[in-house]
C-alpha positions as CSV (number, residue, x, y, z in Angstrom):
1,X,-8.9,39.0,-1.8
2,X,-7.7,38.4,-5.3
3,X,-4.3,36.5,-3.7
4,X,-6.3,34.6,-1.0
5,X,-8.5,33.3,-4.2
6,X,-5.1,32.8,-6.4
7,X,-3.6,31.1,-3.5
8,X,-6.8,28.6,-3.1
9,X,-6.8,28.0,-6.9
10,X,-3.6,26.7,-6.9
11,X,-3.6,24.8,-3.9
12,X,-6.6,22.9,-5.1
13,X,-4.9,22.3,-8.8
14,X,-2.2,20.7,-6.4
15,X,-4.2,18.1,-4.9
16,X,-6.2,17.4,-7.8
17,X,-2.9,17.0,-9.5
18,X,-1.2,14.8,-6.6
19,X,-4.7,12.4,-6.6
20,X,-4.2,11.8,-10.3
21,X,-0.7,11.1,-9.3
22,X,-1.7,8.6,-6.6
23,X,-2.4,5.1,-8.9
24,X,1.1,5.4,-10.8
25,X,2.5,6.2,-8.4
26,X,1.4,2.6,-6.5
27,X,1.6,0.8,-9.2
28,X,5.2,2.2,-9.9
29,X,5.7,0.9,-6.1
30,X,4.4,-2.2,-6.7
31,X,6.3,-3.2,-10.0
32,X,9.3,-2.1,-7.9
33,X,8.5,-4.9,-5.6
34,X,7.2,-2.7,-3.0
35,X,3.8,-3.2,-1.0
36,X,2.3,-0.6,-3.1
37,X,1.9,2.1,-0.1
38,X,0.2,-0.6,1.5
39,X,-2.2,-2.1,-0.6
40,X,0.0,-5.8,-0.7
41,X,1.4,-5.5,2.1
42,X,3.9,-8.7,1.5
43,X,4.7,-7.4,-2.1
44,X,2.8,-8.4,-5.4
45,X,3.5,-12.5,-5.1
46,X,1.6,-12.6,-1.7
47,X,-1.5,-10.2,-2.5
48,X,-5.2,-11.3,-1.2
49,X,-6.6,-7.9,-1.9
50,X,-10.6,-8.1,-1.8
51,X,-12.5,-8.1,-4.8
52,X,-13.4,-4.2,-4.2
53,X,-10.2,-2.4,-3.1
54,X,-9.7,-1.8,-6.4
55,X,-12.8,0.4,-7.1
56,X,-13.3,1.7,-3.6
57,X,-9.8,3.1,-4.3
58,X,-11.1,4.7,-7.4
59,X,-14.7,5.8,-6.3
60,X,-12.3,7.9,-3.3
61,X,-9.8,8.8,-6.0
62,X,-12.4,10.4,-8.4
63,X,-14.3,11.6,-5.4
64,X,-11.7,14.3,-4.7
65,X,-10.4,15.2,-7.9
66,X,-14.3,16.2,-8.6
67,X,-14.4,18.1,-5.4
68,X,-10.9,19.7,-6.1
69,X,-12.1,20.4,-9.7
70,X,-15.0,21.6,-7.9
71,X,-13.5,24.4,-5.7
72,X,-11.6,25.3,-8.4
73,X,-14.8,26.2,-10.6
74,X,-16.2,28.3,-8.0
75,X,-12.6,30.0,-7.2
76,X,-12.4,30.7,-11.1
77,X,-15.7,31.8,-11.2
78,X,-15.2,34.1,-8.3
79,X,-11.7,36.0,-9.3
80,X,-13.8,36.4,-12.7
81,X,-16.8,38.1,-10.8
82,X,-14.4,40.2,-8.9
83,X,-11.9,40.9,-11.3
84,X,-14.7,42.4,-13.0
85,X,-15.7,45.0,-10.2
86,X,-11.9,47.1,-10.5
């Protein structure tokens, strides 16, 4: 049980880790003079983005990370509780 809940933990440090990741990375893409995984798709000269990609990108962006930092609460909190019981 202990490794399934190690195992979890860091899987969900992972993601949370790549989704903090995620806006350098496109704006690494994008200084680069690529379409920033999609976001321009003819490259930075040619971008008619709508007012709210930006946010809705970053409302789904913190979303996750809270969930992710979420589960890993409750994973934390539950290899405490069972560590506990040995």
């Amino acid at each position: 049980m202990v490794i399934l809940l190690r195992t979890l933990l860091g899987i969900l440090v992972a993601i949370a880790a790549a989704t903090i990741a995620v806006p350098i990375l496109v704006l690494a893409d994008l200084a680069g003079g690529g379409s920033g995984w999609g976001l321009c798709p003819g490259g930075l000269s040619t971008c008619s983005t709508s007012y709210f990609a930006g946010p809705e990108l970053a409302i789904i962006l913190l979303g996750v990370l809270f969930v992710m930092l979420g589960g890993s609460a409750l994973c934390l909190r539950a290899l405490r509780k069972h560590g506990t019981r040995q």
